[in-house]
Structures are given as C-alpha cells and as structure tokens.
N, C-alpha and C positions, 0 to 999 in steps of 0.2 A: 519453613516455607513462608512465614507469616512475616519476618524480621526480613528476610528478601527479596521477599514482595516491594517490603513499604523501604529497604535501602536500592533497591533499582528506581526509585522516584517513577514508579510507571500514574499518581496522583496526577489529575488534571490541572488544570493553573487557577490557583484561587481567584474568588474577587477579591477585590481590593476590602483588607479589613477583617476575612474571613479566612479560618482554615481549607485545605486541599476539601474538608468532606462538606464544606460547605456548612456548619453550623457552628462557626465563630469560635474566638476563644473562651467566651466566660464559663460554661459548662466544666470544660475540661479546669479552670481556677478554681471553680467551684468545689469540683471534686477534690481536688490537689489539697487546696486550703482543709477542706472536710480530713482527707485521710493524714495530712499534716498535724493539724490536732488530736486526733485521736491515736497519734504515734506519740506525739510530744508527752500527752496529760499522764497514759499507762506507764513511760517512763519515770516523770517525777513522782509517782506513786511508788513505785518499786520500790525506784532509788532512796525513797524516804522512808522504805517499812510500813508505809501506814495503807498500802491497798498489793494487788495481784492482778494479774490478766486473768479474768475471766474465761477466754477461748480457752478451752482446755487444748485444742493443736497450736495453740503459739507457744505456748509451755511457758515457763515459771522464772525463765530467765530472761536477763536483757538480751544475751547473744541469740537465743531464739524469739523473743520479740521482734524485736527490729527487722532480722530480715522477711518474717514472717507477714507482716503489715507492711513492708516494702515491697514485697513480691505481690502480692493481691493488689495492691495499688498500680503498679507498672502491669500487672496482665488485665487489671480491667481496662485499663487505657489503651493499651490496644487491642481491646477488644471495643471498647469505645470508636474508636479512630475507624475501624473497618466496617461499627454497624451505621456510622454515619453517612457511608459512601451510600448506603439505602434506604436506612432509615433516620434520616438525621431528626427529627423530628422527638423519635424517643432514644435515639441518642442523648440530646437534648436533656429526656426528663433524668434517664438515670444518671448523667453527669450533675444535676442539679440535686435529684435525691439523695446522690452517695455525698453531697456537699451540705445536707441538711444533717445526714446519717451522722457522719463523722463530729458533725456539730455539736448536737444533742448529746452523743456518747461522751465526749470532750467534757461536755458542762457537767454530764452524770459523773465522771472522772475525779474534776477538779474537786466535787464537791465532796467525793469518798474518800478522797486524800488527804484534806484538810488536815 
C-alpha cells in the first residue's frame, strides 16, 4: 500500500529546493552516505578475513550482508519520506542520526580490519 501510495504521486508540490515532505534533501544524503559506509567497511573486512558482521541476522556471508543492510536502508527511507509528511522536523533528526550511526560504525569498521 506504501509503494502505491508514493507511485500514484498523490505528494504536494515541493518548494523549490526541497523534497514533496518538505524537509530537503541533506537528511536523507546524510543517511544514505551513513548506511553506505557501513555497507562498504563490513565488506572489505570480510573480504579480507580480518573481521565478521557483528549483526548476528545479517549472518556471516557477503550474499546475506548486502542485501540485508540494503533492505533496512530502503525501508527506513521510506519510512523517512512518510514521517516527514508530519513530522518533518524528526524526520530530520533520525535522517541525520542514521547518517552519524553508519559513520561511527564505518570508522569502528575500518579500524577492526586493518
């Protein structure tokens, strides 16, 4: 219902600059960048032997990595995109927190793999 909603474009018309929910694009960069790195770093670890995905439900391979941290990314986002229609405000902050989230975890990452 969710995917149909938002492919009927029933969205108002943005301003100029901003997304339909009205709270810009950098949030949602934010996030994207954040969960981008922390997809990238648990790979070059694997692939290297020198670390593991911690999540015990992503499990221990690449073929369960990947799309596992690719699905949480795509269902937060929209679930981002729909709480911004009302609450854009802490839309906002968890778009910017999952973009610190993924940060930190990244660097914890890079640094375990070395």
């Amino acid at each position: 219902a969710l995917v149909a909603k938002m492919q009927a474009g029933d969205d108002p018309p943005a301003e100029e600059g901003k997304t339909p929910s009205g709270m810009g694009p950098w949030p949602y960069v934010a996030s994207v960048g954040g969960d981008t790195a922390d997809l990238v770093t648990p790979i070059r670890g694997v692939k290297g032997g020198r670390a593991r995905e911690a999540n015990p439900m992503a499990g221990t391979s690449l073929n369960t990595i990947i799309p596992f941290k690719v699905a949480g990314s795509v269902g937060l986002h929209l679930i981002l995109r729909q709480l911004a229609k009302t609450h854009p405000k802490v839309a906002r902050v968890i778009g910017y927190a999952n973009g610190v989230k993924g940060g930190v975890v990244a660097a914890h990452n890079a640094r375990v793999s070395r």
